[in-house]
C-alpha positions in Angstrom: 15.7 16.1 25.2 15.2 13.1 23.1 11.6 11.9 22.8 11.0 8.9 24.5 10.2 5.5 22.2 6.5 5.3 23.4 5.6 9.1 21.7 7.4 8.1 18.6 4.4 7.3 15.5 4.5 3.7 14.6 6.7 2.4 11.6 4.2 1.7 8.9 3.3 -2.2 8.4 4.3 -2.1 4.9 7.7 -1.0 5.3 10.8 -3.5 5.3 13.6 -2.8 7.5 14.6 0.7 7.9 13.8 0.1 11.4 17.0 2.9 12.6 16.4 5.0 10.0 12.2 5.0 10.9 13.2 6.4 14.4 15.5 8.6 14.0 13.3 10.6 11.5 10.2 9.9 13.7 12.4 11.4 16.5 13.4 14.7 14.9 9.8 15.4 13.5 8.7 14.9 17.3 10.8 16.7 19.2 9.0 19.3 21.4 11.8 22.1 22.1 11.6 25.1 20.6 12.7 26.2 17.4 12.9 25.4 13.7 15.6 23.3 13.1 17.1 21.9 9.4 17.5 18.0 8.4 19.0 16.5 5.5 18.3 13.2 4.1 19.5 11.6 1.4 20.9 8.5 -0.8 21.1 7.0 -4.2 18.1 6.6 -5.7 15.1 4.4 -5.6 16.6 3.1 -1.6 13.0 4.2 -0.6 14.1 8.0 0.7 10.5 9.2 -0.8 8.9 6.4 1.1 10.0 7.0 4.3 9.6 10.7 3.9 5.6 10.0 2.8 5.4 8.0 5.6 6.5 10.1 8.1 4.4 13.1 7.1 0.9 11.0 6.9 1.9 9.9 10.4 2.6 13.2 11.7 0.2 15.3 9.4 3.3 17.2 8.2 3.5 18.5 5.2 5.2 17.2 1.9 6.5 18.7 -1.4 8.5 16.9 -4.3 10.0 20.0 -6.3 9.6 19.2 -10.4 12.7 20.0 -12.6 11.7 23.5 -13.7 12.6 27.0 -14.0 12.9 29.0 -10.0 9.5 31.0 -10.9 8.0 27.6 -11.9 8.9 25.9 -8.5 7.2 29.3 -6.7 4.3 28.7 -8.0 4.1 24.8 -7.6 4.9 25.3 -3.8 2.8 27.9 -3.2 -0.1 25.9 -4.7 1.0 22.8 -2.7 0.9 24.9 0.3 -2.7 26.1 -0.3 -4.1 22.5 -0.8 -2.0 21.5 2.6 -4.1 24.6 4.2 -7.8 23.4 3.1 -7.2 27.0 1.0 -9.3 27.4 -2.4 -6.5 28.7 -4.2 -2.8 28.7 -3.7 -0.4 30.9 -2.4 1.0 33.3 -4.4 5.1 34.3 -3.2 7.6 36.2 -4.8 11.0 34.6 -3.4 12.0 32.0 -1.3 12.0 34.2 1.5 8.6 34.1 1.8 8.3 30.1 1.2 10.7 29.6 3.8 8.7 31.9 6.5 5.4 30.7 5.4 7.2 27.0 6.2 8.5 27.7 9.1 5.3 29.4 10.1 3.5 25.9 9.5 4.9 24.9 13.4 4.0 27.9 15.4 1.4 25.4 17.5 3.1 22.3 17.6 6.1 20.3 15.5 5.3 19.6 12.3 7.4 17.8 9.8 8.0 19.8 6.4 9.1 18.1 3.5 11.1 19.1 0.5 11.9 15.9 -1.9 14.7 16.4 -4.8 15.8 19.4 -3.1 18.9 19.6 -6.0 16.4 20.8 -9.0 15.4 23.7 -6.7 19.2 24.3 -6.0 20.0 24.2 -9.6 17.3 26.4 -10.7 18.0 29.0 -7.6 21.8 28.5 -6.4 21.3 30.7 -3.7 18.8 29.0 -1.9 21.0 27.2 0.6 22.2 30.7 1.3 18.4 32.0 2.2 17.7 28.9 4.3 20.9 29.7 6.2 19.6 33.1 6.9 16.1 32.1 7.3 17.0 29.8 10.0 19.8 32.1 12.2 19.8 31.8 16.0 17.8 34.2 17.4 15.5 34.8 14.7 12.3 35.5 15.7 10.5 33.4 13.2 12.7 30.3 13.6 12.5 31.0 17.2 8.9 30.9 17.5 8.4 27.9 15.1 8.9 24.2 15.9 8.9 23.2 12.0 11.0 20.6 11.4 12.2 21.2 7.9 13.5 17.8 5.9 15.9 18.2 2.9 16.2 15.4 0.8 17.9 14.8 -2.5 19.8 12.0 -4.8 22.3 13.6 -5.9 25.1 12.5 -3.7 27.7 14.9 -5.1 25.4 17.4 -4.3 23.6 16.5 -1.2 27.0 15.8 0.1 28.2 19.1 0.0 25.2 21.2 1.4 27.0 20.7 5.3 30.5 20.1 4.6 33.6 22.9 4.6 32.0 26.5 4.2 28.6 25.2 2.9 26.3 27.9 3.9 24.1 25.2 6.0 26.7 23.9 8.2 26.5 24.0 11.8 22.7 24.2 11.1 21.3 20.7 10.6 20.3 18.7 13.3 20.1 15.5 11.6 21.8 13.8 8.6 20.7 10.8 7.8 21.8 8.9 4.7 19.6 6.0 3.6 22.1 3.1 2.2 21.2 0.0 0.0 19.8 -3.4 1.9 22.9 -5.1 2.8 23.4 -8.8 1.5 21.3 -10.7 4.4 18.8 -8.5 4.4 18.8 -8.3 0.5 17.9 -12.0 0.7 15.1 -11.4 3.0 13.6 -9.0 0.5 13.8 -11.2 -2.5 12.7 -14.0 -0.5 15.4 -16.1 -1.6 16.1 -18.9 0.7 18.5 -20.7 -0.8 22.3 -19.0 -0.3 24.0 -19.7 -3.2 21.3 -18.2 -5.1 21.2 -15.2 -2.8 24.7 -14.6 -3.5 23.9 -14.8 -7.4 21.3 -12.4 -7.6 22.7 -10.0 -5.1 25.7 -9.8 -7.7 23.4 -8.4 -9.9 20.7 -6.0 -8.3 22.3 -5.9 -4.7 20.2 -4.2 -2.4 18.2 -1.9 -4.1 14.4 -1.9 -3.0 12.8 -0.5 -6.3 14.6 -3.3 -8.2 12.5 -6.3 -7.2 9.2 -4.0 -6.5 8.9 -1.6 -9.6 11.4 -2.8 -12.1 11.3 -6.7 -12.0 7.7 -6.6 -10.7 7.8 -9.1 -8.5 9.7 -11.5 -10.1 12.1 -13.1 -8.2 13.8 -16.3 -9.3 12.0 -19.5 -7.8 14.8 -21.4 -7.3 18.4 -22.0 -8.2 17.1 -23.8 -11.7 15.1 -20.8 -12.1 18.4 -18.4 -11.8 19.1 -18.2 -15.5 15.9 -17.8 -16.8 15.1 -15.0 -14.5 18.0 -13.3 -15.6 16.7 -13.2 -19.1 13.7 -12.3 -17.7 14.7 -9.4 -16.5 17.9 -8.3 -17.0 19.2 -9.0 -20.0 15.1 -8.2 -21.2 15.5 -5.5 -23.4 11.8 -4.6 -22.0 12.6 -4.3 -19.1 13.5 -1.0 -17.1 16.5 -3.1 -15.5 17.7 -3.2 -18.8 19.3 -0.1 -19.4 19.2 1.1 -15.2 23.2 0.7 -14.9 23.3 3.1 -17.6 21.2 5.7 -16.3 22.7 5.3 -12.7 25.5 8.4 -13.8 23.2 10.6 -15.5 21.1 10.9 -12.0 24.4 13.1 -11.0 24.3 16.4 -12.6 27.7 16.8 -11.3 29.0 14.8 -14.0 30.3 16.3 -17.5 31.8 13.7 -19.3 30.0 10.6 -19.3 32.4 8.8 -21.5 35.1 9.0 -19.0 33.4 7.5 -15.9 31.7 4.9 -18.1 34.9 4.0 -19.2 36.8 3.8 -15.7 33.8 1.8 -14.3 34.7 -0.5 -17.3 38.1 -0.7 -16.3 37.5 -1.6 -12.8 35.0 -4.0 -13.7 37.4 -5.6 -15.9 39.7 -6.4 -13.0 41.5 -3.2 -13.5 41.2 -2.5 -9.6 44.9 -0.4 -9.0 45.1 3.7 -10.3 47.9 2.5 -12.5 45.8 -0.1 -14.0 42.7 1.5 -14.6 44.8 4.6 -16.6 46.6 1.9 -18.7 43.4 0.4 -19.5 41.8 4.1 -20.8 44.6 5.6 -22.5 44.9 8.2 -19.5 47.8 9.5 -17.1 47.1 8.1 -13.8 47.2 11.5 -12.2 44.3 12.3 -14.5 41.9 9.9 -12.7 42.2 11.6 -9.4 39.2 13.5 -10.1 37.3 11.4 -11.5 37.4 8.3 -9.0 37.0 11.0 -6.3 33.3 12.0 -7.8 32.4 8.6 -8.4 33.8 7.9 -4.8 31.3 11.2 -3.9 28.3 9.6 -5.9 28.4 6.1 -3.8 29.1 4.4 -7.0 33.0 3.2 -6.3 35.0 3.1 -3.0 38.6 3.0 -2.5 39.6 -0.4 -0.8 43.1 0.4 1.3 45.3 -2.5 1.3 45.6 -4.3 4.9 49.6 -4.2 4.7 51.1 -1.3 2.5 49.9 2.3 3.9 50.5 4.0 0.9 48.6 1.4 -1.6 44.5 0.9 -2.2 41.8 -0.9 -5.1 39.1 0.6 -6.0 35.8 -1.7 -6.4 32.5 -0.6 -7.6 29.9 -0.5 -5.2 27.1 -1.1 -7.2 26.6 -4.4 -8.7 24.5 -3.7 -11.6 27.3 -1.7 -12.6 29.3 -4.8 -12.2 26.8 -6.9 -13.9 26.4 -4.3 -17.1 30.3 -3.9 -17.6 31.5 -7.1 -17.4 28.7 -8.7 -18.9 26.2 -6.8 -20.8 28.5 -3.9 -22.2 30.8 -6.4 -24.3 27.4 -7.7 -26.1 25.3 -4.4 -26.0 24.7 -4.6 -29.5 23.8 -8.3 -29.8 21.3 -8.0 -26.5 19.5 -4.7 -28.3 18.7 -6.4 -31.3 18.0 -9.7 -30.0 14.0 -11.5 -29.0 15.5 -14.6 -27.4 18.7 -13.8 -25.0 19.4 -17.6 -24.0 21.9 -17.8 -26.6 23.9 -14.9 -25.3 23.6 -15.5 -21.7 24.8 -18.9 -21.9 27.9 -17.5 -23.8 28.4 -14.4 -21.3 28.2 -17.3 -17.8 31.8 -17.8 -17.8 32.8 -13.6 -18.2 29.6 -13.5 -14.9 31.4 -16.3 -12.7 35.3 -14.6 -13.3 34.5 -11.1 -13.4 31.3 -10.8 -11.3 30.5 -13.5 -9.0 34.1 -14.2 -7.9 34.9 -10.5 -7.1 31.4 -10.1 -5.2 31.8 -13.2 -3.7 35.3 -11.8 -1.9 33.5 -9.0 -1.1 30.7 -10.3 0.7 32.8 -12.5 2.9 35.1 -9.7 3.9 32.1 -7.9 5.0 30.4 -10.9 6.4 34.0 -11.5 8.8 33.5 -7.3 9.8 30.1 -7.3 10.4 28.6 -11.0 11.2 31.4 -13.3 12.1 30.8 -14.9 15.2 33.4 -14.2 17.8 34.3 -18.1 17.7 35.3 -18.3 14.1 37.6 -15.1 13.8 39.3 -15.3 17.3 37.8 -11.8 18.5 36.0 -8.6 17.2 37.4 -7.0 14.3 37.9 -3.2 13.5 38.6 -3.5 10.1 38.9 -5.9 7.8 40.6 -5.2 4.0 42.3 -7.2 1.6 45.8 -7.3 1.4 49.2 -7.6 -0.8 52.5 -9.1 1.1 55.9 -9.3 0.3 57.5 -13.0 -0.3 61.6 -12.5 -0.1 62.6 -15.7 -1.5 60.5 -16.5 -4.3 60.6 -12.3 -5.7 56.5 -11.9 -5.4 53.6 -10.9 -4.1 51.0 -12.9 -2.8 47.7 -12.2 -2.5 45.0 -12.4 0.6 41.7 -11.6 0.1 40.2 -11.5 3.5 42.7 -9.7 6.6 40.7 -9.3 9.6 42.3 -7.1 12.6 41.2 -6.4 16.1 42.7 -3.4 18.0 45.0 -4.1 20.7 45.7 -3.6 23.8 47.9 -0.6 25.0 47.1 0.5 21.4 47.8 -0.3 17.8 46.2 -3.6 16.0 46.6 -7.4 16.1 45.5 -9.6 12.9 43.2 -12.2 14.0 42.8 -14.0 10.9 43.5 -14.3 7.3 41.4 -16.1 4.6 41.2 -16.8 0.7 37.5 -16.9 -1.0 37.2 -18.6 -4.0 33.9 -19.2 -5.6 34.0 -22.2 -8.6 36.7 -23.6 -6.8 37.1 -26.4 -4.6 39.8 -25.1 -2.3 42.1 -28.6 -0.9 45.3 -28.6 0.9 47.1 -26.3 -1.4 45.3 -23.4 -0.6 45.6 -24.3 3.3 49.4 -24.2 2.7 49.5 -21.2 0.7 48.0 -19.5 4.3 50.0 -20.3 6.0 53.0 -19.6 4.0 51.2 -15.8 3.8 51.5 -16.4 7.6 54.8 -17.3 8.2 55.8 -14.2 6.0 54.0 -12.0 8.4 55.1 -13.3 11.4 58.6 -12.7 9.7 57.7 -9.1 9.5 56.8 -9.3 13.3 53.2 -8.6 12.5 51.3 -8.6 15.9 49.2 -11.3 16.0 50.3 -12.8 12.6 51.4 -16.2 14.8 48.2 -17.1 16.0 46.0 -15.6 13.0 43.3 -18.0 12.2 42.6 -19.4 8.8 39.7 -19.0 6.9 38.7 -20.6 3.5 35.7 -19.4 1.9 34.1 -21.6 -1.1 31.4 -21.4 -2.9 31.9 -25.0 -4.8 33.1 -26.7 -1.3 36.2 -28.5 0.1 38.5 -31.3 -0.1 38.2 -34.1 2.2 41.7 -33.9 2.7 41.1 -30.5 3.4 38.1 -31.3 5.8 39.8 -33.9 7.4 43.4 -31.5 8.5 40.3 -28.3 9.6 38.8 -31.4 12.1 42.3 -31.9 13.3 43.4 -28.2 13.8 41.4 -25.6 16.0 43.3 -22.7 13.5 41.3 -23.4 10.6 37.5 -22.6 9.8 36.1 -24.1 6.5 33.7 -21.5 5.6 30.4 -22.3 3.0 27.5 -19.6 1.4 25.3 -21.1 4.1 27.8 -19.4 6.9 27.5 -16.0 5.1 23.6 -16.3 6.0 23.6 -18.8 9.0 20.4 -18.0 11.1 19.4 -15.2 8.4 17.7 -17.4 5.4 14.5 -19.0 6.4 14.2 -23.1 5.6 11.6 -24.0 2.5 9.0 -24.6 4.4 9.2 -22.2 6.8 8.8 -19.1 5.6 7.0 -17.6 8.4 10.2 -17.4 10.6 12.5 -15.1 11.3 16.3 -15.6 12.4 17.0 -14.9 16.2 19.7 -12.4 15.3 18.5 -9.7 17.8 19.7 -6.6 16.5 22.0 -7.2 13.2 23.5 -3.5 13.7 24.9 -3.5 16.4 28.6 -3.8 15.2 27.8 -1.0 12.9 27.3 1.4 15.1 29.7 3.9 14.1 28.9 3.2 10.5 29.6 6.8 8.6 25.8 5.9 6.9 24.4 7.6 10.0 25.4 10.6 11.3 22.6 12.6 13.5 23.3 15.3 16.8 20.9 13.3 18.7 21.9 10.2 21.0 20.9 6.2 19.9 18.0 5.2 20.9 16.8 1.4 21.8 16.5 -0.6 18.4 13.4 -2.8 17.9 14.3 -6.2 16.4 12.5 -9.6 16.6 14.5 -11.9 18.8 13.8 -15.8 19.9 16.6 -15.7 22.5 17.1 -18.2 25.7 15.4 -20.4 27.6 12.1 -18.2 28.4 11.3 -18.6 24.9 10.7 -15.6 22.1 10.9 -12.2 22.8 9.5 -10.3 20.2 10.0 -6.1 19.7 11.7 -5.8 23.3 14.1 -2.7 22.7 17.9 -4.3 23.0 19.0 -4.6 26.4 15.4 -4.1 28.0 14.6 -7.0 30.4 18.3 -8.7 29.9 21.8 -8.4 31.5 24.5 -7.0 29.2 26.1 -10.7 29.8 23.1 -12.9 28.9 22.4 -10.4 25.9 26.2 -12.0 24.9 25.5 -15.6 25.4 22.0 -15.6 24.1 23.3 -14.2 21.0 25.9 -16.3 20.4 23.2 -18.8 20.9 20.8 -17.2 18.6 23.3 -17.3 16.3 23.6 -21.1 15.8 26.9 -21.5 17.6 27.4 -24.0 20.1 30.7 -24.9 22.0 33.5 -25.2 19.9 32.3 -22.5 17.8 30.5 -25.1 15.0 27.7 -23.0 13.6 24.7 -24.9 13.1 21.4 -24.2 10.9 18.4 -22.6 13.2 16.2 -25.4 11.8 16.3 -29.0 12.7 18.6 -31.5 11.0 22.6 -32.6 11.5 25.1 -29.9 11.8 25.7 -28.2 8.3 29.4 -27.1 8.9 31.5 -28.2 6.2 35.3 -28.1 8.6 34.1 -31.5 10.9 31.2 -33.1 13.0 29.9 -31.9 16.3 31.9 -34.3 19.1 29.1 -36.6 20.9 27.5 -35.3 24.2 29.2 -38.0 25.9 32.9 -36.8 24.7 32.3 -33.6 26.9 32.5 -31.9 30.2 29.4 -32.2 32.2 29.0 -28.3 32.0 29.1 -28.3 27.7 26.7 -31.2 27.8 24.5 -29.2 29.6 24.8 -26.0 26.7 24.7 -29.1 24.2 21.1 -30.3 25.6 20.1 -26.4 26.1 20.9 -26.0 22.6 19.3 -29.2 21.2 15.9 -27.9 22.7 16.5 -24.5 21.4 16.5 -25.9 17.8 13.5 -28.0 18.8 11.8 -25.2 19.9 12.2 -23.0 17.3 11.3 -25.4 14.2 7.5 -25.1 14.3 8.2 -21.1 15.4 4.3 -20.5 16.2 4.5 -17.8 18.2 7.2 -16.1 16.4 6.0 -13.6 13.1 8.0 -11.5 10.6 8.4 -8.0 11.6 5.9 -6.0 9.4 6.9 -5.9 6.1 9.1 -8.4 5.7 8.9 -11.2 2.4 7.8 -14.0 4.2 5.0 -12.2 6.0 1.3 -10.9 4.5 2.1 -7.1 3.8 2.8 -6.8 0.2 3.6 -3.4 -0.9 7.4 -2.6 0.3 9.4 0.1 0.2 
């Protein structure tokens, strides 16, 4: 039986997020039933695994061990003194195999559940291979001392070819963890959040560069994150392109943290391909000097290490892109590795940034910007904009008969149907130092009418979307006022109700809970059910409602219209900012109350209060650890 909320330890005040994966580790390490049972955590690097892990054992009194890269009799003796101090002993254990660690663990919850620890798990692998082979055995059914223990025995590691292997196929642990739980990067909202960036062009900028990795604003930058949008380029020679600085050279350590990986040369140089716009199998081999079928192992352990995913294409089965999935590693190809030389021996990089903007806007800031609104129109779009809920969205390649090409979308959003199979809901082009006009409208819909050709279900009443980061034509805005099909999408969309006003930095968007369309995610895979997720909300008329657990206190049908409203949309589906001011939707202006039925004016005044309500947001404070509140020390 699951613990209930209430017995769970609190989440630490100086912890950002992590809110899901706080409770589920804070439910394994209390569960009451008996027996020892086996979790594995784990993640790239500095996502704040160690943090959490810390955490949870000063809140539980557990125990905690971070193994030290060194030879297996080494590690014996380091545990076994770690165990001692843990014990109030004067001197440290003394064991002669893992055999004995592992029963003198387990032995540790013989009164009551206790959390045990064991960070970077892989350099005690490495030095002892069979060690995932002893804690198999150590912890088979029916054994009395795994029986008679309620030790709850974390594994955690970063070495995502490794750690992704220790439960999978005829891994000696599998069928014997009750909780995986991988800790991902920030995504791009909450990314902004943590850099307390408020403006969204900016946020878009610098999350093409660090993404959403914690330690890089905390340990490596310091602190230092760009004041505002004039401040952008000087922050980047700040820290980035500082040779100083441990950003610096990170994207080139990022593969040696795999000890999987044997020759560096080759996946430097097919991340360079790829950042290079070199997206296809084909391509990437032509670029190297390789056979394409002697990249299928190599993309396959970068795909293992989190560092590159394989991007299917929305309309040929048989056809995928592969995109790295760390920006630094972006940033450092198509940028920093072409002057490498220059930036090592050089005091002032102002000069050589300013030369390397025009490679960052083509080959970094356009590609991420596609990125983030396909995964903004999955994740966040609002119902309104995209016509439904989608269940995958991809980018996608179609065939044009009569002109003898291709043409390109970059957004494909598709909603399963009824009676089974999928309907497209939309399609969309993103284009970020462009101002997208008629031409581009026309080009959808020429991409449409070739889909509908190929009786595509849906493809006939797809929407249209048009991301821009530089904005649109009036002759553009003026047709998107006419037509309901088309929705003129800005930066400001991509984080509507997420960034707080200047200003107002001690609010917090009335989201609700921002995962809830990710809850199949592969990121988190655990034997136990969901439980309720805390968020802060500021939802309906009764005012804020801050750390309810989602659906406590509110029907499953209000929960859907207050979030919609939460979410800055109001009828017609025109998003609006959750400050006060005029609409901010770039595609037309909000009809007048008068123009409307007598019920919408009623949601239009409901709504105007709403946004009057929440701009002085007195009563509403960031969750612990969040950028805009007091707790300084995060992740």
């Amino acid at each position: 039986m699951r613990p209930s909320p209430d017995a769970l330890p609190d989440k630490p005040v100086d912890m950002f997020d992590r809110d899901v994966e706080w409770m589920e580790l804070a439910a394994f390490a209390a569960d009451e039933r008996p027996g020892a049972t086996l979790g594995i955590v784990s993640g790239r690097r500095r996502q704040g695994k160690t943090f959490l892990l810390r955490a949870l054992t000063e809140a539980t009194g557990g125990f905690y061990y971070a193994a030290d890269e060194a030879t297996d009799s080494d590690s014996l003796h380091q545990i076994g003194a770690a165990l001692g101090a843990h014990l109030g002993l004067t001197s440290g254990l003394r064991f002669d195999g893992w055999h004995e660690v592992i029963d003198a663990l387990l032995a540790l919850g013989n009164d009551q559940p206790t959390t045990v620890v064991i960070d970077e798990f892989p350099y005690l692998a490495r030095a002892n291979p069979s060690l995932p082979s002893i804690l198999q055995n150590a912890l088979a059914p029916r054994r009395a001392q795994r029986e008679c223990s309620r030790s709850r025995l974390l594994l955690c590691g970063s070495a995502m070819t490794f750690m992704g292997t220790l439960l999978a196929g005829n891994a000696p642990l599998r069928g014997r963890a009750g909780l995986e739980l991988v800790v991902p990067t920030l995504d791009y909202q909450l990314a902004a959040q943590f850099w307390n960036i408020t403006d969204p062009v900016l946020a878009i900028k610098v999350h093409a560069i660090v993404g959403g990795t914690p330690a890089y604003r905390r340990e490596f930058a310091r602190d230092d994150s760009p004041a505002d949008a004039d401040d952008f380029d000087g922050w980047v020679r700040r820290t980035v392109l500082n040779r100083a600085s441990p950003l610096f050279r990170e994207a080139r350590y990022l593969l040696a943290a795999e000890s999987e990986l044997q020759d560096m040369g080759l996946y430097h140089s097919v991340l360079a391909a790829i950042a290079d716009g070199n997206t296809t199998r084909g391509g990437i081999a032509g670029c190297i000097g390789r056979k394409s079928g002697d990249l299928a192992h190599p993309l396959n352990v970068l795909m293992d290490c989190g560092l590159v995913h394989r991007q299917p294409d929305a309309f040929r089965a048989n056809q995928s892109t592969y995109e790295i999935a760390e920006p630094l590693i972006t940033f450092y190809h198509g940028v920093m590795r072409p002057i490498w030389s220059d930036l090592a021996h050089t005091s002032n990089p102002a000069r050589l940034w300013e030369r390397s903007e025009t490679r960052f806007t083509s080959n970094v800031l356009g590609p991420h910007f596609e990125q983030l609104c396909r995964y903004w129109t999955r994740y966040f779009a609002p119902e309104e904009v995209t016509g439904g809920f989608p269940s995958r969205v991809e980018p996608g390649t179609v065939n044009d008969p009569a002109s003898k090409k291709t043409r390109q979308i970059d957004v494909a959003a598709f909603a399963l149907a009824d009676g089974g199979g999928e309907a497209i809901l939309a399609i969309g082009e993103a284009k970020w130092h462009e101002t997208m006009g008629l031409s581009h409208l026309e080009r959808l819909r020429h991409i449409r009418g070739l889909l509908t050709a190929q009786d595509r279900h849906g493809a006939a009443t797809a929407r249209l979307l048009c991301f821009s980061g530089a904005g649109f034509t009036d002759e553009l805005r003026d047709e998107a006022a006419r037509s309901g099909e088309i929705r003129l999408l800005t930066p400001a969309d991509l984080y509507a109700g997420i960034l707080l006003r200047a200003g107002a930095k001690e609010r917090r968007s009335a989201f609700g809970d921002r995962r809830d369309r990710r809850a199949n995610s592969p990121m988190l895979i655990s034997s136990t059910s969901h439980l309720p997720r805390l968020r802060c909300r500021a939802d309906g008329p009764a005012g804020p409602v801050c750390g309810l657990p989602q659906g406590e206190g509110q029907s499953r049908k209000n929960r859907r219209s207050r979030g919609r409203q939460a979410r800055g949309i109001i009828p017609g589906g025109f998003p609006r900012s959750c400050g006060p001011g005029p609409a901010r939707h770039a595609r037309t202006q909000v009809p007048s109350p008068q123009s409307q039925p007598a019920a919408v004016r009623a949601r239009l005044r409901w709504a105007a209060s709403a946004l009057r309500r929440w701009s002085p947001a007195p009563a509403l404070r960031p969750p612990h650890g969040h950028p805009g509140g007091s707790s300084r020390p995060l992740l």
